[in-house]
N, C-alpha and C positions, 0 to 999 in steps of 0.2 A: 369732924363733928362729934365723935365717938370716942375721942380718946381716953379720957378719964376713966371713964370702964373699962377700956379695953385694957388698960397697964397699967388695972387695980390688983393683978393677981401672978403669981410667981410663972414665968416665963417655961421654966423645965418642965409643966405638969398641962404644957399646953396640948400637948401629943399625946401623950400617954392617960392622961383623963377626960373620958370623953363630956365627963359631966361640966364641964369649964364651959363658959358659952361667951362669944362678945358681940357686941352688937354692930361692929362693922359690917356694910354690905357686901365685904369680898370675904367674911367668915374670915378663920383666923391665921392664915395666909396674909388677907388685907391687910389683919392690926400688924400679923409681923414684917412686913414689907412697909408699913405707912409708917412703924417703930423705926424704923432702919435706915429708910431713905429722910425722914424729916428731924428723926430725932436724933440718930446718932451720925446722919451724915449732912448733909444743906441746907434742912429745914427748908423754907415754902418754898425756894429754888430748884426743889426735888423736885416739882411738877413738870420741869422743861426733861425730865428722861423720857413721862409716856409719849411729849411732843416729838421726841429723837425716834421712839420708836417705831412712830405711826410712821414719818419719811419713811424710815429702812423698812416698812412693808410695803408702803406705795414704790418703792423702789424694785424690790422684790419681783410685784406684779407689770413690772416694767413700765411702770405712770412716774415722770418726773413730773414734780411740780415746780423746782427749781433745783439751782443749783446744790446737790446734797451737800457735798465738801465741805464750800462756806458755810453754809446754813450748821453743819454741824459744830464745824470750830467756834462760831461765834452764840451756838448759845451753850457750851460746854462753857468758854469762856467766862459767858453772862453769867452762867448759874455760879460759880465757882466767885465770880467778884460779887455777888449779891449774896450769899451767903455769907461773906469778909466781913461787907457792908451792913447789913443786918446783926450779925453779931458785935461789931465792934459797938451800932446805935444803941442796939434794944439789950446785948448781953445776956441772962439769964431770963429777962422780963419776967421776974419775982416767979419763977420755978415752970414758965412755959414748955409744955413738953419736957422737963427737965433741962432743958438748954437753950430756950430762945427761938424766937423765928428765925435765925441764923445755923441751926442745927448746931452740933457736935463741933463741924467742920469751922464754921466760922467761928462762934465763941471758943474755943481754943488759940485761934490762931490770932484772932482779933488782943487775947489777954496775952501771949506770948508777941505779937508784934507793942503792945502798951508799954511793957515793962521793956523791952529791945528800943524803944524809939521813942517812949511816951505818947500820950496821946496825942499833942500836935504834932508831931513827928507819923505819927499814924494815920491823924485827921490827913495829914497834906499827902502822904504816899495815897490813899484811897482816891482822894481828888484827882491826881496825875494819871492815876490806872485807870478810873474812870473815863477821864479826859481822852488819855488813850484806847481804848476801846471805843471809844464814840468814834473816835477819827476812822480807824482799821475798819467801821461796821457800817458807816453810812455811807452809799455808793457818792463819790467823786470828790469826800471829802479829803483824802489825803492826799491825791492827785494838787486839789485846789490850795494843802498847806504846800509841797512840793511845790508846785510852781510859785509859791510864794516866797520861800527861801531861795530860790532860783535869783529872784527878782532881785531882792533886799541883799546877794552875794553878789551880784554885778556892779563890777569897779568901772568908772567912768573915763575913757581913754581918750590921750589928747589927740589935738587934732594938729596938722602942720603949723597953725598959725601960730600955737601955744595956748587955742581955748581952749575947753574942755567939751567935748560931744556929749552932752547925757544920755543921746537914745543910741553907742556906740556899746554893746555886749563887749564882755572881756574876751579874749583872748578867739576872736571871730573875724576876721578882714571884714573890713568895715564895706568895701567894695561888693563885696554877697549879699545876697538877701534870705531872712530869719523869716521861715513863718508860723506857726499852729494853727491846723485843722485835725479836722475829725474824721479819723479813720477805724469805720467799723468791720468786725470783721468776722467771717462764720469758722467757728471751730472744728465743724463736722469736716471740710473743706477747703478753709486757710485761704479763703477768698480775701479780699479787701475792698471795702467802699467808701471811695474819697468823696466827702464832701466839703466842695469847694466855697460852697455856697454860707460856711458857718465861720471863714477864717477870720479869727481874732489877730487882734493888735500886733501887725506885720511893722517889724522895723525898714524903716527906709534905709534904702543907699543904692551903690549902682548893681548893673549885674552882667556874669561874662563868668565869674570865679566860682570853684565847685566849695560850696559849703554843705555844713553837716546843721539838718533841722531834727528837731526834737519834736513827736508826732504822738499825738493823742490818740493809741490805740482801743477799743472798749468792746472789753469781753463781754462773753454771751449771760456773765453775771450780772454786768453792767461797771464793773469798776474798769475804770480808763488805767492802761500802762504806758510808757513813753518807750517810742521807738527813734532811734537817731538811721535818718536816712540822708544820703549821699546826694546833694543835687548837683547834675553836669551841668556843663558850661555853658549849655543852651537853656535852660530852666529846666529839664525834664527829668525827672526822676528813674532812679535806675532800678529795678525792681531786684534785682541781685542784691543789691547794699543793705535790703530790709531786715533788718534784724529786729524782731519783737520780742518781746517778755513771756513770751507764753509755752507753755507746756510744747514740746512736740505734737509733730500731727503723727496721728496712728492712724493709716489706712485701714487694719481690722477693726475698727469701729463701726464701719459699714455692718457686720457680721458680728456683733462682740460676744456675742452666745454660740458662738462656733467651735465646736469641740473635734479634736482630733480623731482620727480612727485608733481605736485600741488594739493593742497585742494578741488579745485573746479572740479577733474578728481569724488570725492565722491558724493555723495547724501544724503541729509536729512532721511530719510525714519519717519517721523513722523508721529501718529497715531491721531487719534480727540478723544479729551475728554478721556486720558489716563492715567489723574489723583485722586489718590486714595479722596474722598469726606468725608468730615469731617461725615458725616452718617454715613458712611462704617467703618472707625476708630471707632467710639463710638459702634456701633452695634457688633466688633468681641470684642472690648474687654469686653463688656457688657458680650456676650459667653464668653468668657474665662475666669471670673472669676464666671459666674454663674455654669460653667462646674466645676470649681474647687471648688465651693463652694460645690456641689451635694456629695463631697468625704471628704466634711469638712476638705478642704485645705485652707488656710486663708491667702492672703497673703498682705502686707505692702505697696505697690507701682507697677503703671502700667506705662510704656513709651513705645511708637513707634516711629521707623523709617521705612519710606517711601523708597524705593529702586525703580529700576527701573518696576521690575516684583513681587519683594515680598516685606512684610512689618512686619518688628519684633518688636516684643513685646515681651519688657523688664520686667520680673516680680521680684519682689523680695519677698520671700517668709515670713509667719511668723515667728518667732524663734522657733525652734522644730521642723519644717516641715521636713522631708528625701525629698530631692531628685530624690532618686529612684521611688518615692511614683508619681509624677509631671512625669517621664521619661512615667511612664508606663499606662500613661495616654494617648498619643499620639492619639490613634483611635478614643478616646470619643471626644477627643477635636475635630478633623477632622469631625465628626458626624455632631457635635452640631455646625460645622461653615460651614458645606454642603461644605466644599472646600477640593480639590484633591492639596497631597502634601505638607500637614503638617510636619514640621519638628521642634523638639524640641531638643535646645544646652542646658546641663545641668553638670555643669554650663558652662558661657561662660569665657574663659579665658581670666584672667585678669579681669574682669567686678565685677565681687561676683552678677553675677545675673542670671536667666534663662533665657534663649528666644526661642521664639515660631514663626516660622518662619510662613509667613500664604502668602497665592498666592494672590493677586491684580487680583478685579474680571475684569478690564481692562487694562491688562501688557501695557508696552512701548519699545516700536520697540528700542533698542541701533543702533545709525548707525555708522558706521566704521567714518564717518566725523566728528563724536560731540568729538571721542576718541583721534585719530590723530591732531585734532585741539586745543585739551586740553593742556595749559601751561604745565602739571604733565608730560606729555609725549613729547612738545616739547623743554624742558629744561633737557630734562634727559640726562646724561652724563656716561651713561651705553656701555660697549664695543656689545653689542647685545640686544639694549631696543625693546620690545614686548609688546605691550598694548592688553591685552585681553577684557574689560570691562568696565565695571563697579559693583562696591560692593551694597548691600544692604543700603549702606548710602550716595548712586551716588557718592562714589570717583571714580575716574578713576582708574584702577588698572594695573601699569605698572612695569615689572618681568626683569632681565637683563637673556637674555638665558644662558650666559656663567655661572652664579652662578647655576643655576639648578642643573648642567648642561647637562643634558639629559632628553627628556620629551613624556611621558607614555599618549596617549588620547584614551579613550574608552567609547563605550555606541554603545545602539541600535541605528540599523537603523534609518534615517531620525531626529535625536536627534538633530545635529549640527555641528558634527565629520569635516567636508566638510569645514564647515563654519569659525571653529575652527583654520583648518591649513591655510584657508586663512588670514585671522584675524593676524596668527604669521607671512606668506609672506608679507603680505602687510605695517605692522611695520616695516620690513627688508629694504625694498624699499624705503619709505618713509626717512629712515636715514642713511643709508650708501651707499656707493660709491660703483661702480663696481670693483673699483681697490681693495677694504679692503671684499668683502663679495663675496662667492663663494655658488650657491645650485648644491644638489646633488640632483633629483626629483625621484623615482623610485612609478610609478603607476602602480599596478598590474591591476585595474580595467579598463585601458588605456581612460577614458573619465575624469578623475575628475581635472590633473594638465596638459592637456594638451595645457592649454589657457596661460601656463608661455613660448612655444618655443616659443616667439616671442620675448625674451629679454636673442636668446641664448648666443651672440655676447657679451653680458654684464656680466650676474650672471650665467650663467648654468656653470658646468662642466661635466666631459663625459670621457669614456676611448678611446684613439686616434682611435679605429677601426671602433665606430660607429656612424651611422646616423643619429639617434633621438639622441637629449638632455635628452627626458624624458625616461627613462628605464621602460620596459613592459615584457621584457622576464625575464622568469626565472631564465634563463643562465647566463644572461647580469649582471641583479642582483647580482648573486655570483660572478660572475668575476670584478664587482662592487665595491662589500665589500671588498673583497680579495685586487685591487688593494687602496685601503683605508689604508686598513693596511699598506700595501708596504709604503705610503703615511707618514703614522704617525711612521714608523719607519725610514723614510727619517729624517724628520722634528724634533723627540728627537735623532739623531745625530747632528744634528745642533746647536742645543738648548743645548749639551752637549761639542759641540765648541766652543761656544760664551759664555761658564761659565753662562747660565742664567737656570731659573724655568721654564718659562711658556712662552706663544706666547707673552704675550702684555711687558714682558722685553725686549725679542728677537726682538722683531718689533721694541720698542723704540732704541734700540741700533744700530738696521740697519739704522732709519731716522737718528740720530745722527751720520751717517757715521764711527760709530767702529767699522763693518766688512767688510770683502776684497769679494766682491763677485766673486772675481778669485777662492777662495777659497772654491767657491760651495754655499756663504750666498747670499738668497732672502729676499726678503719682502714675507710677509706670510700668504697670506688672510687668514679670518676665513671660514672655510667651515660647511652649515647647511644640514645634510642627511635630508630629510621628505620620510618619507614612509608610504604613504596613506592606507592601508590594510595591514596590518603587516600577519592577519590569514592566507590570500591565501598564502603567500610567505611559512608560517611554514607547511601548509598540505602540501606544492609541493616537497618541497624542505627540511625541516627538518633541521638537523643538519648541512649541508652546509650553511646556512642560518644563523642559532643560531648562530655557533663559530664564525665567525668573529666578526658579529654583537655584541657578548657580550664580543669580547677583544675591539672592538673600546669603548664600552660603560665602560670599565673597565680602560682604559689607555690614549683615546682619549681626554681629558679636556685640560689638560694642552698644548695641543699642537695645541687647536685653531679646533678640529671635534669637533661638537654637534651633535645629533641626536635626530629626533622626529617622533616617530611613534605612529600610530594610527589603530585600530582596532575593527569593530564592532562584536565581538567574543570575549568577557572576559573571558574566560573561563580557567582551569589548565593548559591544555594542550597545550593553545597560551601564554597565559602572565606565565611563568616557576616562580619560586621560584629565577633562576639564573639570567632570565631579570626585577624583580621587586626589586633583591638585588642591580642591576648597575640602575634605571632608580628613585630616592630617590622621583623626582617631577611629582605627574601625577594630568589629569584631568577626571573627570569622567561626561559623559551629561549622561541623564535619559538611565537606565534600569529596566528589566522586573522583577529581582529577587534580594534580599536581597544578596544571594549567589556571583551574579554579581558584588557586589558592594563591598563585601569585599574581593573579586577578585581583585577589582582594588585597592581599598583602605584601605584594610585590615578591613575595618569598613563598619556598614550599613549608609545610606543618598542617595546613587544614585539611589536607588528606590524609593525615596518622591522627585526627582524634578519632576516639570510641563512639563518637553520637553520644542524645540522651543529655544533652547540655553541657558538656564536654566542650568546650572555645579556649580561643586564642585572641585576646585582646593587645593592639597596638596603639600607642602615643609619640609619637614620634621615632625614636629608634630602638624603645625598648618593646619588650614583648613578653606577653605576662599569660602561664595558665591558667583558667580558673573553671570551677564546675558552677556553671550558674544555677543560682537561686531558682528552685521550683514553686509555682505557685498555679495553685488549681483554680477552676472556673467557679466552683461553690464562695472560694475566697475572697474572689476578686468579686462575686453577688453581694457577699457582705460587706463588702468594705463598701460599695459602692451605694447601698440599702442603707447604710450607717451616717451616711454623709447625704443622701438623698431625701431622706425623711428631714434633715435639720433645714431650718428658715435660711434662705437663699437670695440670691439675689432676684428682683422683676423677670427678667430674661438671662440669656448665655452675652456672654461679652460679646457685643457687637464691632467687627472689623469695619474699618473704613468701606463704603459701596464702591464698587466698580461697576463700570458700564462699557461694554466693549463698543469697537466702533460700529459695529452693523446696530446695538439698540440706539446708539446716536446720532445717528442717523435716521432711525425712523420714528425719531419721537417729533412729534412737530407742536412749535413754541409759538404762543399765542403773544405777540408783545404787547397787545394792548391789554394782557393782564398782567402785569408785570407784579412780581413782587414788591412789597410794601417799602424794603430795604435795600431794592437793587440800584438806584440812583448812588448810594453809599457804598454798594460794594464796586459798583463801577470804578468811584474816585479811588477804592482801595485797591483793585486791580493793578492800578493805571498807575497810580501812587509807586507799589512795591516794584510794575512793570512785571507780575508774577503770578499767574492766573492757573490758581489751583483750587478744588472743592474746599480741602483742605484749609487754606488760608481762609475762606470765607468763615467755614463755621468755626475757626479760632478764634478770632476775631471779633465776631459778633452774635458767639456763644449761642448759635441755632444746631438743628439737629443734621445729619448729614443729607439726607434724604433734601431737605430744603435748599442746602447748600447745591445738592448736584443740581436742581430745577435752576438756581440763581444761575451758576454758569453755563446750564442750555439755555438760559436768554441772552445772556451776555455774548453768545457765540454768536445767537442769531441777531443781534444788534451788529453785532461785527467787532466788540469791543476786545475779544480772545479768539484765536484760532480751534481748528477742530483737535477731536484726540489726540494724544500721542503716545497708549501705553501709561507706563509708570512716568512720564514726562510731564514736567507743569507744561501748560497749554502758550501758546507765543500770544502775548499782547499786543494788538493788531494797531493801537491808540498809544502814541508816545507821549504826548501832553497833557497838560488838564484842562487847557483852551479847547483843544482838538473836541476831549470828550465832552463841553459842557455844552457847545453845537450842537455834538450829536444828542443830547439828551434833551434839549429843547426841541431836536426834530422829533423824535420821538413822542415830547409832550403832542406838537400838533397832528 
């Protein structure tokens, strides 16, 4: 409204003299922003940036009013062809703004496309752009030219007699049957809802043949995409075949304001003067070959590495020397270097040499920040990376759990047991998301994991009945595992739906949106047991304990359960022959007896470490030092304060319900109030002949809690058998005749 005054006066002397005045209402900021966006760049088109800007605050404050994305392309778009438009009509309009209601931006491009194309050449390209734009911007219109050129591309195929079919699609076996419906679907989710009730103009013919249909899918913007699904031989559709047009699904979406714990929640913990001095290097190996010389052992070459706490020395022997001769030397050498915790590799694998491991008479504090901050461990591309340490030749040493994939920690008291499992938490934390990683905490000692309920909202899970996150009772425990199992025999149904191996197939193919999660498919975090005192649980509890725990450890891998438990009791009678056969990778910190250690390890070494986090980690047949990662209780408050303060989930991830058989027993089932849906879950019982909670709320997408009510009536009708454990219940009704008797007696 203001413009002619405002860009009556020399622009350079806008700043600098205060005496210049314009009459815009945003002072002269306005005039040089309203100069800038209308006159030298889109003119009246400019007004669609304040409209861009106001979304990206309502965005800001986390208020969608639609979808941004689109909304943004398509009036970036608008403004950019209205400016074309504008300037190629109006041009100059006898000195408007100096350049037209097309800004700067159009009449430039308007006069450079005139003399490029001429005017009709120009006239017709704007008409086309237009035209296009129209189609890309109104919801379903290019859907509706697509399937038009669909149409109008279909050749007419004969028929045996030599007529021609016209309602016969090309290149389709005429024997199939073509349909379009309307299939909506939630993006949060990756749900699908067929509506059957909208299908358009279905081509005739027979059916028996798997054809491929082309499917109106329509996003949460509204524009419809075509998905081509697989139909089997019986008419039904195969939810694996669905291939949609649409972005990946992101399970962090749940959470999409979830920020990582930072570096700086750690601490240094750095010790003074805590490296080993070229005296001390000369001085042991000086001992160790004066030791070996005393037994007239002779050997060729000496090398050390420096480690964080210990320092090995490489020997290689003369030709003729045994071996065994060097093993059985171990005490003398300890002797003669006055150090606790000698330990001799002979030889070391792969190397062709011996080494002599020897304690650093001033170790070095490892801090959980030097590990975590290491490229080894912040590039690692591991489905569950876990940095423990560091090795004898300060590499970082970073393990994926899932390959373990079960992990065995033992040693005496005060050794590092504590320190260990945090060490594996706080790797978990650091790299994965709430939405991809699930823990299961169970502390029988009720003080050691109690500093994690504060991030239950996020990673804990729990059985829907109780109040702590962290599991302490006995009971709780078995009822724990138990429903674990239920859990993993959920999850290899699923996995046995979707044609896949393992979680991390299954998970890709759910973000890929190939399964229908009408059909009972989730996203499927990883879930990590840790159970801090493995012994108390076995003296209390025993074999309730055992069995489950050693079928999860026996079947649990592939389907995304880890477990890690820990124990300061090595002993026969806690680590079984049964749990050391399912747990392949364990750690062993310092114990009191040789016996101990081949307890854990099948071999001796865990009675020559120093304590103090000092371990012996094995993966099958190799065997690896490391000084594990320290990390204090203040740290692990903050990491856990850091992550506990942010928006979280309603509740901790709730496990499948278990119900042992003494409370099913004495819950007593009213049949004449029977569930609204139990006539349906009957026939679906009876149908799959597979009577699990399970199956019910998959199925018919209710809560579990409902689902266990449905199958204590169904038991007490007689349609399913009582308990059995982690076992689907025996269907007691083979037929559908059989059950639809029973359900009419029932009506009366």
């Amino acid at each position: 409204f203001t413009w002619k005054i405002d860009q009556s006066f020399e622009w350079e002397k806008v700043i600098s003299d205060p005496g210049i005045r314009v009459e815009n209402w945003a002072g002269k900021t306005g005039a040089w922003l309203s100069s800038l966006f209308i006159n030298k760049w889109f003119g009246i088109a400019s007004f669609s940036i304040p409209f861009i800007l106001i979304l990206t605050g309502f965005r800001l404050i986390r208020i969608k009013p639609g979808p941004f994305g689109r909304i943004f392309r398509i009036t970036i778009a608008g403004a950019i062809l209205l400016s074309l438009s504008l300037g190629y009509i109006f041009g100059d309009a006898g000195g408007f703004l100096g350049s037209g209601p097309g800004g700067a931006h159009g009449y430039y491009m308007a006069e450079w496309l005139n003399a490029f194309l001429g005017k009709t050449g120009t006239a017709l390209l704007l008409i086309l752009l237009l035209f296009s734009f129209t189609l890309f911007s109104v919801r379903g219109s290019s859907e509706y030219v697509k399937m038009l050129f669909r149409r109008l591309s279909k050749k007419p195929a004969s028929t045996g007699s030599g007529h021609e079919n016209e309602y016969a699609p090309e290149n389709v076996d005429t024997s199939g049957q073509t349909q379009e419906f309307a299939v909506n679907q939630d993006k949060n989710t990756g749900s699908f809802e067929i509506d059957e009730e909208n299908d358009i103009s279905p081509e005739t013919g027979g059916m028996g043949k798997d054809t491929e249909e082309e499917t109106g899918l329509e996003e949460p913007d509204g524009v419809k995409l075509l998905v081509k699904e697989k139909k089997a031989e019986n008419g039904s559709f195969n939810d694996d075949m669905i291939t949609p047009e649409f972005e990946d699904y992101d399970p962090t979406l749940d959470l999409p304001s979830y920020k990582f714990p930072h570096i700086n929640l750690l601490e240094h913990h750095k010790t003074d003067n805590n490296s080993v001095s070229k005296e001390e290097l000369i001085n042991n190996k000086n001992r160790i070959v004066e030791t070996l010389g005393n037994y007239k052992i002779q050997i060729d070459k000496i090398t050390a590495t420096i480690g964080p706490t210990v320092t090995l020395y490489e020997i290689v022997p003369a030709p003729g020397i045994r071996i065994s001769k060097i093993k059985n030397l171990e005490d003398d050498i300890a002797l003669s270097l006055s150090a606790l915790g000698i330990r001799i590799i002979a030889p070391i694998p792969g190397r062709g040499t011996i080494g002599i491991e020897v304690p650093n008479q001033k170790p070095e504090i490892v801090s959980m920040r030097s590990v975590i901050g290491s490229s080894k461990f912040q590039e690692a591309r591991h489905e569950l990376p876990v940095v423990l340490g560091k090795t004898i030749s300060n590499d970082t040493f970073v393990v994926d759990l899932t390959r373990m994939p079960h992990l065995l920690i033992a040693g005496a008291t005060g050794q590092g047991k504590s320190v260990g499992l945090n060490a594996i938490l706080t790797s978990l934390l650091y790299k994965k998301h709430p939405a991809q990683l699930k823990f299961v905490l169970i502390d029988p000692k009720k003080v050691e994991l109690t500093v994690y309920s504060k991030i239950e909202h996020h990673f804990l899970a729990k059985l829907p009945d109780t109040e702590e996150a962290i599991i302490t009772d006995t009971q709780k425990v078995i009822h724990t595992l138990q429903s674990l199992t239920i859990e993993m025999d959920d999850r290899y149904n699923l996995l046995k739906e979707a044609h896949v191996r393992n979680i991390k197939e299954y998970n890709t193919k759910f973000i890929a949106r190939r399964l229908n999660p009408e059909k009972g498919h989730r996203y499927l975090p990883y879930i990590v047991v840790i159970i801090d005192e493995f012994a108390d649980l076995i003296m209390t509890a025993g074999r309730e304990i055992e069995t489950p725990l050693t079928r999860l450890a026996q079947l649990a891998r592939a389907i995304g359960i880890h477990l890690v438990i820990a124990t300061q009791r090595p002993t026969t009678n806690i680590i079984t022959g049964v749990i050391k056969a399912n747990f392949p990778s364990r750690i062993a910190f310092r114990v009191t007896s040789m016996m101990d250690s081949r307890t854990i390890l099948d071999t001796p070494g865990a009675n020559q470490l120093i304590g103090r986090g000092d371990m012996l980690i094995t993966a099958g047949s190799d065997m690896i030092r490391l000084q594990c990662a320290f990390i204090d209780t203040p740290e692990i408050d903050r990491i856990t304060e850091y992550i506990g303060e942010q928006k979280g989930y309603p509740s901790a991830h709730f496990l499948p319900e278990y119900v042992g058989e003494n409370g099913a027993e004495s819950a007593e089932v009213d049949l004449r109030r029977r569930d609204d849906i139990f006539d349906e879950a009957a026939r679906l019982v009876v149908q799959h002949q597979q009577g699990s909670t399970s199956l019910i709320q998959r199925k018919f997408s209710i809560g579990y809690n409902r689902a266990g009510r449905i199958i204590d009536q169904l038991e007490a009708a007689g349609v399913v058998g009582p308990f059995e454990g982690s076992k689907a219940r025996q269907v007691l009704i083979q037929d559908e005749y059989s059950l639809e008797q029973l359900l009419r007696e029932l009506e009366n």
